[in-house]
C-alpha positions, 0 to 999 in steps of 0.5 A: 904339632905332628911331626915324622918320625924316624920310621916315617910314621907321624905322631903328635897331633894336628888341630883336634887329631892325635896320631899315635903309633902301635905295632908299626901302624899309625892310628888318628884319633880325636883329642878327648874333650874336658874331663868333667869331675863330680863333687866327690873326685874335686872332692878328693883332689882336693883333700889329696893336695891338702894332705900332702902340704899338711904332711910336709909341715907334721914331717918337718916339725918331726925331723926339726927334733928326731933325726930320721935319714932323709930316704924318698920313701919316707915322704911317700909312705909318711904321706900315705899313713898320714891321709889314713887318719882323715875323717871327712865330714860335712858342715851345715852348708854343705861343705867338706871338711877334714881333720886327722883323727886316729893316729893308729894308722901311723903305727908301722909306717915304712921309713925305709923301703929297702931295710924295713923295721920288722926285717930290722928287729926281733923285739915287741916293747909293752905299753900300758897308759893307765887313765892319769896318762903316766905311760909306762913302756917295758923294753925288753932284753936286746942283743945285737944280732938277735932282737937288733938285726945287723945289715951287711957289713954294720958291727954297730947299732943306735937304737933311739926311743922317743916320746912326743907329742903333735897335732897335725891340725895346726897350721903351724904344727910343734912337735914336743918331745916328752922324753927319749931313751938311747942304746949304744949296741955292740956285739956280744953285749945285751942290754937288760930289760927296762921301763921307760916311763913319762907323763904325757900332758893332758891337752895333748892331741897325739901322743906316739912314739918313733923308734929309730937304728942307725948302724955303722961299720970301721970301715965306713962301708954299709950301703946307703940304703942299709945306713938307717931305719925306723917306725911308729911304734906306738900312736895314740890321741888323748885329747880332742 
C-alpha cells in the first residue's frame, strides 16, 4: 500500500506500481516479477542452509565439552570456515551431494573479532603425527605479556589446549576429547617448554586441536569483548 509521506511524496506501492523516493523526486517503477534460479543458485541455496543447520550441531557438540565464550561472531566465522571444507559431488542420478572433507580450512578460525588469536599470542607449538597416530605437540617456553598478550586491564590468563575428535557428517555430531593441557599464567612467571602427546584413535574422521585464553583482572574490569579468545590451532582427518 502507497501512502504519503511527511514530504508529501508517495512510497509504498499500488497494484503492480512501486513508488520510491531519490533525492526529493518520486520515482514509479513496476514490481520486478519471480526470480528464476538455475540449478547451481537452488543448488547453493540449499547447501548454504544446510551448512548452517550442520554448523550449529558440530558448535554444539563442541562447546557441550570445550568452553568457548559465546561471542556473535563465532557463529558467523565457525559457519563460514565450516562451508569451506565441503566438497560437492554428484551421484548417478544427478543428484548433489555434500560432505565436509578437509578440516584444514578450520585452522585459524576467529572466535573473536575484536581480540583475535594472533593479536593474542606470540607463540607456534610443533606437530609431528607419525603413521601409528601417537601425536606429539611441543608447547614452547610462554610468558605472560610476551608469547601470551595481555589485553587492557588483565593481570591473568588461562591458556587451555584440547584434543578431540569429531565428525560433522552425523546427524547427530559427538565430540570426543582425547586429551587436554591447562596453563595458569601470571606475571613474571614462565612456563618451560613441554610435550604434549596422545593417541588419536584409528577410526577417527577429525582429529583438531582448540586453543583457548581466557583473562581476568582483581578488579573485575576487562571489557567484555576483551574477556576470551580462541582457535584451531591444528586440523587434520585421519579416516574416511
Amino acid at each position: 500500500m502507497a501512502r504519503v509521506n511527511k514530504n508529501g511524496n508517495l512510497s509504498g506501492a499500488v497494484g503492480n506500481i512501486v513508488f520510491v523516493n531519490r533525492y526529493g523526486e518520486t520515482h514509479a517503477r513496476r514490481k520486478p516479477g519471480k526470480v528464476n534460479q538455475t540449478s547451481n543458485t537452488k543448488k547453493s541455496a540449499s547447501g548454504f542452509g544446510n551448512n548452517s543447520s550442520q554448523d550449529r550441531l558440530v558448535r554444539a557438540a563442541i562447546t557441550e565439552k570445550i568452553d568457548i565464550r559465546n561471542y556473535q561472531c563465532f557463529a558467523v566465522n565457525h559457519r563460514t570456515r565450516l562451508g569451506l571444507t565441503i566438497f560437492q559431488s554428484q551421484d548417478e542420478d544427478g543428484n548433489t551431494q555434500m560432505r565436509y572433507e578437509n578440516p584444514q580450512s578450520m585452522v585459524g578460525t576467529i572466535f573473536n573479532n575484536n581480540w583475535q588469536w594472533e593479536r593474542a599470542v606470540n607463540f607456534y607449538p610443533d606437530y609431528n603425527l607419525p603413521e601409528d597416530n601417537s601425536m606429539m605437540v611441543t608447547i614452547p617456553e610462554l610468558n605472560l605479556g610476551k608469547q601470551i598478550k595481555l589485553p587492557k586491564n588483565a593481570t591473568r590468563a588461562i591458556l587451555k589446549l584440547h584434543a578431540l575428535t569429531i565428525d560433522p557428517n552425523k546427524r547427530v555430531v559427538m565430540a570426543d576429547i582425547l586429551s587436554s593441557l591447562t596453563f595458569d599464567l601470571d606475571k613474571n612467571q614462565n612456563v618451560p617448554s613441554q610435550e604434549w602427546q596422545f593417541q588419536i584413535p584409528e577410526n577417527t574422521y577429525w582429529a583438531l586441536i582448540i586453543a583457548t585464553i581466557s583473562y581476568s583482572s582483581p578488579k573485575n574490569n576487562i571489557a567484555e569483548e576483551h574477556m576470551h579468545t580462541g582457535t584451531y590451532l591444528w586440523a587434520k582427518k585421519i579416516a574416511e
